[in-house]
N, C-alpha and C positions, 0 to 999 in steps of 0.2 A: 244764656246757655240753657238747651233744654234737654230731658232726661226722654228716652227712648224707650219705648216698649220690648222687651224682648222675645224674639222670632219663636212662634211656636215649631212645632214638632216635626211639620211639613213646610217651614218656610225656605224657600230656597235658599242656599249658600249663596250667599252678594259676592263671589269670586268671579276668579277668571281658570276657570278650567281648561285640563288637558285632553279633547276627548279624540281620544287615537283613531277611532275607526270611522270618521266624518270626512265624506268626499266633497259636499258645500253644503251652506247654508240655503233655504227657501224658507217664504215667509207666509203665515196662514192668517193672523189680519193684520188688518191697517188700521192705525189709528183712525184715518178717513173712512172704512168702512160703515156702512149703518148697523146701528145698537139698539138695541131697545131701552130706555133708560125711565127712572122714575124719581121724580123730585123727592127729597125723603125729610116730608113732611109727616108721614107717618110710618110705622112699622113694615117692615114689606112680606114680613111672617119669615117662620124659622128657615123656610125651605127652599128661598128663594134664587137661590147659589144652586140647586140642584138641575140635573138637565131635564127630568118630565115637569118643571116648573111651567105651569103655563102665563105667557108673559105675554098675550097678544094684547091686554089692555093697558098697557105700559106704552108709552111714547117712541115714535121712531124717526132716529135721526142720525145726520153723519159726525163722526167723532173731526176734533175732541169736542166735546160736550161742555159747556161753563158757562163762565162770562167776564169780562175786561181782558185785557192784555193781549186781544189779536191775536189770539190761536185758538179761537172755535170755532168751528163750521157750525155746530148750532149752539145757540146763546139761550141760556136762561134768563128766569130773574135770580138774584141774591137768594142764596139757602143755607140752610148748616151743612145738609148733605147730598149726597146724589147716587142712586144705585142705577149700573151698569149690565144688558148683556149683550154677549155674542155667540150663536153658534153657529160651529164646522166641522167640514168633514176631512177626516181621515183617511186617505184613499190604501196605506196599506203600514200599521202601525209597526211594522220589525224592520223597517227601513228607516225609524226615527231614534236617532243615537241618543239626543239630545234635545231639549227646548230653551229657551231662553225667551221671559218676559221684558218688554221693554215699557220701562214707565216714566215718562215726565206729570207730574202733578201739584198742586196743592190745594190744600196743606199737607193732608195725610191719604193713605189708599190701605185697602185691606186686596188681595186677588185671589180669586177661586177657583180650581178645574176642576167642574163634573162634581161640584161641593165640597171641595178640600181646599183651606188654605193652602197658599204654594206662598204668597209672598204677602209682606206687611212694611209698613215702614208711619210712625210719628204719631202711633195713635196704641192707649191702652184697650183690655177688654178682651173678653173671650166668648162670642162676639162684642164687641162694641154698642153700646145702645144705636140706635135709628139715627139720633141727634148729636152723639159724643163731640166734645168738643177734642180738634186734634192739638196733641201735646204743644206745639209750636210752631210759627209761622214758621212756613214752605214755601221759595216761589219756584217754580216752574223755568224749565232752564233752556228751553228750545226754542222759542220765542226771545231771546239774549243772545242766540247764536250758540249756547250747549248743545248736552247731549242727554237723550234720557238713561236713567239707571238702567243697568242690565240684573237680572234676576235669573241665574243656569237652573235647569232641573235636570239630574242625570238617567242615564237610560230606565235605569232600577225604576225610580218614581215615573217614571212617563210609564213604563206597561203598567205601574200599579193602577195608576187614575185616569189615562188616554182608553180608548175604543178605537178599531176601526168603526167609521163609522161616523155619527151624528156625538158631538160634543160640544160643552158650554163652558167659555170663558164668563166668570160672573166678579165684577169690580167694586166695591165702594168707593168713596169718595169724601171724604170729611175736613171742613172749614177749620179754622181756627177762629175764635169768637162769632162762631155761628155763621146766619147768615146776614151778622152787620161786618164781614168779611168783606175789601175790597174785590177780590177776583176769584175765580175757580176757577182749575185748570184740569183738564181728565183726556189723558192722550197715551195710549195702549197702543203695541206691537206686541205679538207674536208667532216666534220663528223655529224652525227644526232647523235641526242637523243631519243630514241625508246620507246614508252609507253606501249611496250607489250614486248612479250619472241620471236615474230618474228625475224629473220634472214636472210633481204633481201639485206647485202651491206656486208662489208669486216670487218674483224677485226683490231680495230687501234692502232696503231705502239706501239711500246713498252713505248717509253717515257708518253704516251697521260693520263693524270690525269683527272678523271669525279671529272666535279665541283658540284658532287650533295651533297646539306645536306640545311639542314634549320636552319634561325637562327632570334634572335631577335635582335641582336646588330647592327649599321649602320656594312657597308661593304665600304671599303675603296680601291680603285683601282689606279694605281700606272702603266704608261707603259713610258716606258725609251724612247723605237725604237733603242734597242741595243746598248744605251751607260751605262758604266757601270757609277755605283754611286759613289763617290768617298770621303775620306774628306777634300779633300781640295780644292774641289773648285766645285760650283752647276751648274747639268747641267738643262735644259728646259726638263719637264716630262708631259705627261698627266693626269688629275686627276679625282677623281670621289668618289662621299658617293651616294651609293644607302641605304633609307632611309624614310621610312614613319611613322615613330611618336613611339612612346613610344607602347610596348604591341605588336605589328604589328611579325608575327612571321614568316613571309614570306617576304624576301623584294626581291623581283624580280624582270627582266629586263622586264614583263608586268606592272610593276608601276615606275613611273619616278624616274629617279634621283632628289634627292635632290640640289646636284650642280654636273658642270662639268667645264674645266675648265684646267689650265696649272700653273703648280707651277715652280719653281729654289726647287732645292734636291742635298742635301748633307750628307754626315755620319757623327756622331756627339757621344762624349764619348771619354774616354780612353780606360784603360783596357778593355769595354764592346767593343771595336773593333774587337778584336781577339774572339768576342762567333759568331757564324752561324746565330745567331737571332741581326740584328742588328740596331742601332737606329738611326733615321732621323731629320733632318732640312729642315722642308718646309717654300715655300716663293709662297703665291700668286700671280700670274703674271695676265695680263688683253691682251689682244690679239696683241700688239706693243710687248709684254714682260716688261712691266714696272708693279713694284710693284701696289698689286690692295688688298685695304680693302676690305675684306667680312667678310661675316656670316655666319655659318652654325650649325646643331645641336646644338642648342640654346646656341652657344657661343657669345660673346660680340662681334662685329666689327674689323678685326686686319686684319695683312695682314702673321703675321710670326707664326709659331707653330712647337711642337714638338710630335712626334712620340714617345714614349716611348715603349722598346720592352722586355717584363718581362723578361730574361733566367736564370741566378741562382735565381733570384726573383720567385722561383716556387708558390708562394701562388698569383703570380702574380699583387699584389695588394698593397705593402709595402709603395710604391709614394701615390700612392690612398689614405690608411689610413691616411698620414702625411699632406697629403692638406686638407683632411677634418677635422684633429683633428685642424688643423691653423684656417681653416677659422669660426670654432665654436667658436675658442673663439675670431672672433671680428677679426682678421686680413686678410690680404688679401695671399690668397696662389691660385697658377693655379687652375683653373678648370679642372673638365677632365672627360672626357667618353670614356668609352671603345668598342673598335672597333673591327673589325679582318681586316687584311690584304691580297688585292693580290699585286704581282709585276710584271709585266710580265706574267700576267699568272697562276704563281704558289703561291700557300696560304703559308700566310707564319705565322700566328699564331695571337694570341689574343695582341692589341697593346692598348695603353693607350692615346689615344689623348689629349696633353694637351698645354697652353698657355707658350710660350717663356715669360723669365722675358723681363719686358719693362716698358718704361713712356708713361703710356696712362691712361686714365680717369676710365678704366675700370680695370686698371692692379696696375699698379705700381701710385697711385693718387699724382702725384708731378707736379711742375710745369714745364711750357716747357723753356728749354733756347734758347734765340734766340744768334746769333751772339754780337748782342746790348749789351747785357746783361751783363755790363762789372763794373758795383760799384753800391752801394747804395743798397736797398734791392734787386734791381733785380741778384743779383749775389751770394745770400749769398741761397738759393736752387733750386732742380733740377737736384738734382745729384744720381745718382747710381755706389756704388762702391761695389768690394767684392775682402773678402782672396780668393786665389785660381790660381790655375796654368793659364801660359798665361806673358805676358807681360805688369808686372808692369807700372805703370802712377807713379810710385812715392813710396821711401820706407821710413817705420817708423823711427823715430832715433831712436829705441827700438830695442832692442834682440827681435827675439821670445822669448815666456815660455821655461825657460830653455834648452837656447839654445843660448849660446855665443859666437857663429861664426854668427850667417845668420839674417840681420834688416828681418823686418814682410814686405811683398810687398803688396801694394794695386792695384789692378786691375781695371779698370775703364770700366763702364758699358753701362752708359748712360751722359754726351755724349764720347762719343768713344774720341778715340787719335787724330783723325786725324779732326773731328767737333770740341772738347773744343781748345776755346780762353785760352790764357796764362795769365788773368786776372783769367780767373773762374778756371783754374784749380792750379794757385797759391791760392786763394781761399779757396777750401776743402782740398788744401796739409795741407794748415794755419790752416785751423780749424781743423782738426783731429789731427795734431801737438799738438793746446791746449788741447784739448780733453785728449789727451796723457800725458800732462806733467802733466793734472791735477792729475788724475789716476796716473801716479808714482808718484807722491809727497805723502810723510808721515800725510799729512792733507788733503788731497784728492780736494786739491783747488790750482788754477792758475788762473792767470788773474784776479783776485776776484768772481771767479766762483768755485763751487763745481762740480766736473765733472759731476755729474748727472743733471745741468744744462746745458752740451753742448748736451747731449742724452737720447734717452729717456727710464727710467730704466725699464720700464715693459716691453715694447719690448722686452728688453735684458734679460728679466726674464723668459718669455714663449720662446724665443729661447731655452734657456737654460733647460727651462722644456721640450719641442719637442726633444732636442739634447741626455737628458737624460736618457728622457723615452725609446727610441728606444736605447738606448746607439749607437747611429750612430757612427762607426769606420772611418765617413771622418766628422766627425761632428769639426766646430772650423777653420779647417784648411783647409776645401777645399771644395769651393761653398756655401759659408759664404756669403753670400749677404748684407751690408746696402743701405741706404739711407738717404737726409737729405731735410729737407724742406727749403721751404724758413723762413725769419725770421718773414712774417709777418704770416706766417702758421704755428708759434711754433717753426722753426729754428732750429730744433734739430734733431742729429743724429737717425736713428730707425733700427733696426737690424730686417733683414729680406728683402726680403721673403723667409721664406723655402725652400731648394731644396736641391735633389735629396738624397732619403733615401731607397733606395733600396736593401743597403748591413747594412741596420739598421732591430730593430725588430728581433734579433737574425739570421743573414745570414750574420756573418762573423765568419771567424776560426782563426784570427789571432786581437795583440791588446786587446785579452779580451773582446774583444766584445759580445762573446758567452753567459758569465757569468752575473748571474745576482746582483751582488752585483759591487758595488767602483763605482767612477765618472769616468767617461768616457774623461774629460780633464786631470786627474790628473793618469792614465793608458796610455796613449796613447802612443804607441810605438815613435811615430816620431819627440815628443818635438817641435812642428813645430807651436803651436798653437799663438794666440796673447796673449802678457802675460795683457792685460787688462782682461779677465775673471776671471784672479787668483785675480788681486790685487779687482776686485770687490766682489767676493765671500768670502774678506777677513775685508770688510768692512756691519758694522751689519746694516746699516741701508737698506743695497738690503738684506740682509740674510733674515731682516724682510720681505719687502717687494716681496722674493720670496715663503717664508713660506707661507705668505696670500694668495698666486696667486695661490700655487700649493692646500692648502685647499678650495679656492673657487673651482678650476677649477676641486675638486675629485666629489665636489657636482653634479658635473653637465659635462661637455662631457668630463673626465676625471675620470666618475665611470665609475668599471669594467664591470656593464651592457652594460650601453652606447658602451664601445669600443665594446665589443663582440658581441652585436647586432650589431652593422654595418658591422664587420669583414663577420656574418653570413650571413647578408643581401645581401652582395657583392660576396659571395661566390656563392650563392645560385641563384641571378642575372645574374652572369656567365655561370652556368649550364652546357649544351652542347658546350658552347663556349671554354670553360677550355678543355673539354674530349677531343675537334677537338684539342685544342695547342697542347696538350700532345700524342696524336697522328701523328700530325707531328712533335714535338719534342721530342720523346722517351726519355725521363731522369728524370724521377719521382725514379726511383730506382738506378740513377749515382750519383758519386759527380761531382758538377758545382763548379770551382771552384767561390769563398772561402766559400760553403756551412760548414754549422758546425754540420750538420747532416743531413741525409739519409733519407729520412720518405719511400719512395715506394710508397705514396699513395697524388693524390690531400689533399684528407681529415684530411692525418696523416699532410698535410705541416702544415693547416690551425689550426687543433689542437695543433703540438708541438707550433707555433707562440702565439696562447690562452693562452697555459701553462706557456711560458716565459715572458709576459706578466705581468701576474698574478704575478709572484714570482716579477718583476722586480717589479712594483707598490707597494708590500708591501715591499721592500725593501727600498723606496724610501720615503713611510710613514714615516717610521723610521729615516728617513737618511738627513731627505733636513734639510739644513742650517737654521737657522731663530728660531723665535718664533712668532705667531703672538696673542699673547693675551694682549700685550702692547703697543701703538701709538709707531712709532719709534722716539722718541724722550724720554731726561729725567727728563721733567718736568711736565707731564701729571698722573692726579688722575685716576684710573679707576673701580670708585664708584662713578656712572654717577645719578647727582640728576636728571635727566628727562629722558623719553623716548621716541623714535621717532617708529613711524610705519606708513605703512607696510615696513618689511624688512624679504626679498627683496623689491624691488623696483624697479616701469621702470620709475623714475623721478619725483616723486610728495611725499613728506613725510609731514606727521603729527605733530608735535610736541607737547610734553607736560609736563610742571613741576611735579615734584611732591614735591615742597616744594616753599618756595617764591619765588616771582616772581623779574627778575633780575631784578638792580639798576640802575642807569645812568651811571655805571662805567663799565656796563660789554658790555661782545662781543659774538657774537655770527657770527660762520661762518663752513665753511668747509674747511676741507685737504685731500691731496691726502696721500698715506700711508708714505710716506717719512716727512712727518708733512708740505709741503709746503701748506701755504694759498692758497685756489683759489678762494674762494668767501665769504663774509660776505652777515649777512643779519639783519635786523631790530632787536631791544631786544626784540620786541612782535611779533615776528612772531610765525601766529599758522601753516603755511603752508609752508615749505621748496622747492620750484624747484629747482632740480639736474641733469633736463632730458639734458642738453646741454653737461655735461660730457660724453666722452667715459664709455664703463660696465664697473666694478671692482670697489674695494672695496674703501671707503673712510670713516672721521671720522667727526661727526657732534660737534664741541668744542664749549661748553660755557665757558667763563672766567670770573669769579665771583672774587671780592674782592679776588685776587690774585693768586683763585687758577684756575686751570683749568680742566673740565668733561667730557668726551668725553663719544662716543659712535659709536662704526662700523656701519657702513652702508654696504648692497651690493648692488646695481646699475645693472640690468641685462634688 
C-alpha cells in the first residue's frame, strides 16, 4: 500500500464533471505528437514549465516517450526521470468551457500549463527534486487494454492560465527505484470543451468519453493512479463529493467540492463480485493515511462506509426502501443517499452511499468495551454479533433449523477476533448459550429466565416483519446482525440492524422468493437458518405480540399508501440519474441474474415491485401468527370498566372510571404486550406518563377485587 501526495492548490479535481455549456469536445495534443523532452539526469532549472523557456536544445521526439512495454514511439535508455514539452495554439480562448488532461504513465507524473501545476499524481515535493523517487510502483494502463486517467480544469482556471495564443503543456516524469526501474511510460492528451459548432483542434481518440450531462445528486470521484481495487486487501485512493445542497441541479467543478480527501478501498460482496457494476468499502484516511472521522452530506461523523451498487437491483432502490421502512418504525438502520459514481474517469452508475454497520453513538448505540472491561456490569454489553458467512467466534450447541449435521456459527462484529478479551467473549458465548437453552426448552425458561427475558422480543418481531414483508431469500441466515447491551441499559439481546435486501422485494428466482404467499423461514431452500425463530413463532405469547406490531405498524409506515409514496418519491428523485445508470448499463430488457422477471422498462421495474408488494401485504394480513384482541396473558377481562385517552398517544394519557372508584386493594400500572409490569402508578391517578417508553403498543391494567381490566394503548 502506498501513501500519496496530496494535490496542490491548482491540481485538477480527478472528477467527472457537469459542464452545462459544452457543445463537443476537440482535442489539442496527442500523445503521438512531437515533444521536446530531456532525460533528467540533471536539473532542468526552476523555469523550465514556463512558456518563454527556451527548449530548442532538448530532444525531439514523438510521444509516448519511455521505454519497455510497447507503448513508445520513442524509446530511451532506463532513467529516474524524464521532463516533457509541448506547445499550442489557441485559436480563440472564450470558446473553451473546459479542458481535461489525459494521462497514462509510470510511475508518477507532475503536469504544468504556462507554469502552474494543474495535475500530480504518486510522487511528493514542491517541486520534486530532478531525480525524486515516485512514492510507488505505477504501471501504465493503455498498453493492457485501459484507459488513461482524466484530470478536468474548469472554465475559471482555463482563462486564468490559457492565452489565445502560443501555450506550453510541460510534464514530468518519475521512476520508482530510479532508473534500475523496469519501464517508463509517458503518454499525454489534451482536450477542450467547445461551446460552439467551431472546429479548430483535432478530433479525440476513440476511447475519450464527454463527461457532459447534468445532475442533482452529489457526484462521487474515486482515482486509484492505476492500482486495481481489489477484495482483499484496500489500496490509498483519492476522493471527492462534488456537492452543493439539496435542489442544486448543476453541481460543477465552478462550485467547490464539498470534501476532498484520501480513502483505503476495497470490494466487498459475494455473489455481487462477479456483476461489472460493483460494490465498495471505504475508509477515511487523513494525510499520514491514518484513519480520520468526518462528515459529509449530512451524514453522522464515521470514518468507514459503504458503496452500494444497484445491478440486478434494477429498481435500484430495494436497500433504500428496507432502511427507511427500519428506521420508521423506531430502529436504527444505515442512512443512505444516493449518489453517481466516477472511478478513474469513467461513470460508473447510480450508487447508494450508505453507513457500515458499527458501535458508534450514531450507528449501532451500545456501549464501547475497553480492554478493562473484564466482569461486573462492565462486560455483560457492547457486543455486535451476526449469522453470516466469514469466520465464526464461536458455534451454537444447536443444529440449525432443520438441519442435523451443521451447529448455527456466530460471527463477531464488534469487537472483532483479534480486540475481544477472553472474558468478554466467554461472556456472549454464555449468554447466548442461555439464551439458547431457554428457547429450546419445552417451557421456554432456563436459568429462572423466560427466554424473552435474555432478548428483546419486538426487535425480533419487526426483523421478522422486514424479513417477511420483502420475503428476503438471504433473510435469517445471512447478514442476520444482533446485539446486546450492557445490563445496566436493559442487558438484552436486540436483533438487528437490517442489512442488505437487495435480492428481497421480489428479485429472486430461486427459494420462492418470487411468490407471494408462505413464510420465507419455513420455504427456504437451505435449512441453514437459526432454529430459534421456529421455536419462537411457536410460542403464543410473541405470536401475540407480533400480530399487535404488524397491525400497528399497517396503520402507519406499513400502509400500502405510505410504502408506495416513497417507492414513487424515490423513483421520481432519481430521474435522470436512473436513465444515465441504465444507459451505461444496458440491462433493463436482460435477465440479471437471479431476477424473476424481465420488465424492459425502469418504470415496468418499479411497478411489477408495487404489485408484489400489494399481493404480498394482503397475504400477510391473512397469514401473521398471533391474535391481538387479548393481553397475552390468561387471566385478563377485556370489558375495561375505564377509559384512557388520547390514544394514540406521545406519552401523557388521561384516565377515567366509569364506574366506582378503585379500593385500597387495587393496582393500577402498565405492561408491555407480553403482560410484563413496567410501571405502576397511584389508585387516583387521573393523568398517566408513559412518554419514557420506546413507541408500541402497551396495556393500561386495573386490578379490582381480584379481577383484572385492561386496556391497549398505542404509544407513537
Amino acid at each position: 500500500m502506498f501513501k500519496k501526495a496530496t494535490l496542490l492548490v491548482f491540481t485538477l479535481f480527478t472528477t467527472f464533471s457537469l459542464f452545462t455549456q459544452i457543445d463537443h469536445w476537440e482535442t489539442a495534443i496527442y500523445a503521438s505528437n512531437q515533444w521536446r523532452y530531456l532525460p533528467g539526469f540533471t536539473d532542468p532549472g526552476s523555469n523550465w514549465t514556463d512558456l518563454n523557456f527556451v527548449d530548442n536544445t532538448w530532444s525531439l521526439g514523438n510521444g509516448g516517450i519511455g521505454y519497455a512495454d510497447a507503448d513508445d514511439n520513442t524509446q530511451i535508455t532506463p532513467i529516474a526521470s524524464l521532463f516533457m514539452r509541448r506547445k499550442f495554439e489557441v485559436i480563440d480562448l472564450s470558446k473553451i468551457e473546459a479542458a481535461v488532461l489525459h494521462a497514462d504513465y509510470d510511475d508518477a507524473f507532475i503536469a504544468y500549463l504556462n507554469g502552474v501545476e494543474i495535475a500530480r499524481a504518486n510522487i511528493n515535493g514542491n517541486p520534486p527534486a530532478y531525480d525524486a523517487d515516485a512514492n510507488d510502483w505505477r504501471e501504465a494502463q493503455m498498453y493492457q487494454g485501459g484507459s488513461p486517467e482524466p484530470y478536468y480544469v474548469d472554465k475559471n482556471l482555463v482563462n486564468q492560465l490559457m492565452n489565445d495564443g502560443e501555450n506550453v503543456l510541460a510534464v514530468q516524469i518519475h521512476n520508482k527505484d530510479g532508473a534500475n526501474s523496469s519501464d517508463m511510460s509517458a503518454i499525454f492528451f489534451l482536450s477542450f470543451g467547445i461551446n460552439d459548432d467551431s472546429n479548430d483542434y483535432g478530433t479525440p481518440p476513440t476511447w475519450f468519453e464527454s463527461p457532459d450531462f447534468n445532475s442533482h445528486l452529489p457526484i462521487l470521484t474515486i482515482q486509484t493512479n492505476g492500482q486495481a481495487i481489489s477484495p482483499d486487501f484496500d489500496i490509498i485512493a483519492d476522493f471527492g463529493i462534488i456537492w452543493n445542497g439539496d435542489g442544486n441541479m448543476n453541481n460543477s467543478l465552478d462550485l467547490p467540492n464539498e470534501y476532498k480527501g484520501e480513502i483505503g478501498i476495497e470490494l466487498r460482496g459475494s455473489s455481487s463480485l462477479f456483476f461489472p457494476k460493483n460494490n465498495y468499502s471505504i475508509e477515511m484516511k487523513d494525510e499520514f493515511g491514518e484513519d480520520l472521522d468526518t462528515s459529509f452530506l449530512n451524514f453522522p461523523t464515521e470514518e468507514d462506509w459503504i458503496l452500494h451498487g444497484p445491478f440486478s437491483d434494477k429498481t435500484l432502490m430495494r436497500n433504500v426502501l428496507t432502511m427507511h421502512l427500519a428506521q420508521s418504525m423506531g430502529q436504527y438502520a444505515s442512512r443512505t443517499q444516493f449518489v453517481e459514481l466516477m472511478i478513474n474517469g469513467e461513470y460508473r452508475g447510480v450508487y447508494v452511499l450508505m453507513e457500515k454497520i458499527k458501535r458508534d453513538d450514531n450507528r449501532v448505540d451500545i456501549a464501547k468495551l475497553k480492554e478493562t472491561d473484564i466482569q461486573g456490569n462492565e462486560v455483560t454489553g457492547g457486543y455486535i454479533f451476526k449469522v453470516d458467512r466469514g469466520d465464526p467466534a464461536w458455534y451454537s450447541q444447536y443444529n440449525k433449523w432443520n438441519n442435523g449435521w451443521e451447529k448455527l456459527p456466530y460471527v463477531l462484529v464488534y469487537p472483532d477476533l483479534d480486540d475481544i478479551q477472553p472474558e468478554q467473549l466467554n461472556y456472549i458465548q454464555s449468554y447466548v448459550d442461555s439464551f439458547e437453552m431457554a428457547i429450546w426448552s419445552p417451557t421456554y425458561y432456563f436459568g429462572g429466565k423466560r427466554y424473552d427475558e435474555y432478548m428483546d422480543a419486538n426487535s425480533f418481531a419487526e426483523h421478522f416483519i422486514l424479513s417477511e414483508l420483502g420475503k428476503n431469500v438471504d433473510a435469517y441466515r445471512l447478514s442476520s446482525y444482533l446485539h446486546k447491551k450492557k445490563d445496566s441499559n436493559g442487558g438484552k439481546i436486540y436483533a438487528g440492524p437490517i442489512w442488505d435486501f437487495n435480492l428481497a422485494f421480489y428479485n429472486a428466482d430461486y427459494g420462492d422468493a418470487w411468490t407471494t404467499d408462505g413464510w420465507m423461514f419455513y420455504i427456504s431452500q437451505s435449512a441453514s437458518e437459526p432454529f430459534w425463530w421456529d421455536r419462537m413463532l411457536k410460542d403464543e405469547k410473541f405470536q401475540n405480540l407480533l400480530k399487535c406490531r404488524w397491525e400497528e405498524l399497517r396503520q402507519e409506515s406499513l400502509h400500502i399508501d405510505s410504502i408506495f409514496s416513497f417507492i414513487d418519491d424515490q423513483a421520481n428523485f432519481l430521474g435522470d440519474a436512473a436513465t444515465r445508470n441504465f444507459e451505461k448499463w444496458d440491462i433493463l430488457d436482460q435477465y440479471v441474474w437471479p431476477n424473476p422477471i424481465v420488465s424492459g422498462s425502469y418504470a415496468g421495474e418499479i411497478g411489477n415491485m408495487k404489485d408484489w408488494i400489494a399481493d404480498r401485504i394482503q397475504w400477510m394480513d391473512a397469514n401473521i401468527f398471533g391474535t391481538c384482541d387479548i393481553v397475552p396473558t390468561n387471566d385478563f377481562e377485556n370489558e375495561p370498566i375505564f377509559t384512557v385517552f388520547p390514544n394514540p398517544t406521545d406519552g401523557i394519557l388521561s384516565i377515567q372510571l366509569l364506574d366506582a372508584s378503585p379500593n385500597n386493594d387495587s393496582q393500577l400500572y402498565l405492561t408491555d404486550l407480553l403482560g410484563k409490569r413496567v410501571k405502576s402508578f397511584p389508585q387516583d391517578s387521573n393523568t398517566l406518563v408513559i412518554s419514557e417508553f420506546p413507541n408500541g403498543i402497551y396495556f393500561v391494567v386495573l386490578e379490582k377485587e381480584g379481577q383484572k381490566h385492561w386496556k391497549k394503548v398505542v404509544k407513537h
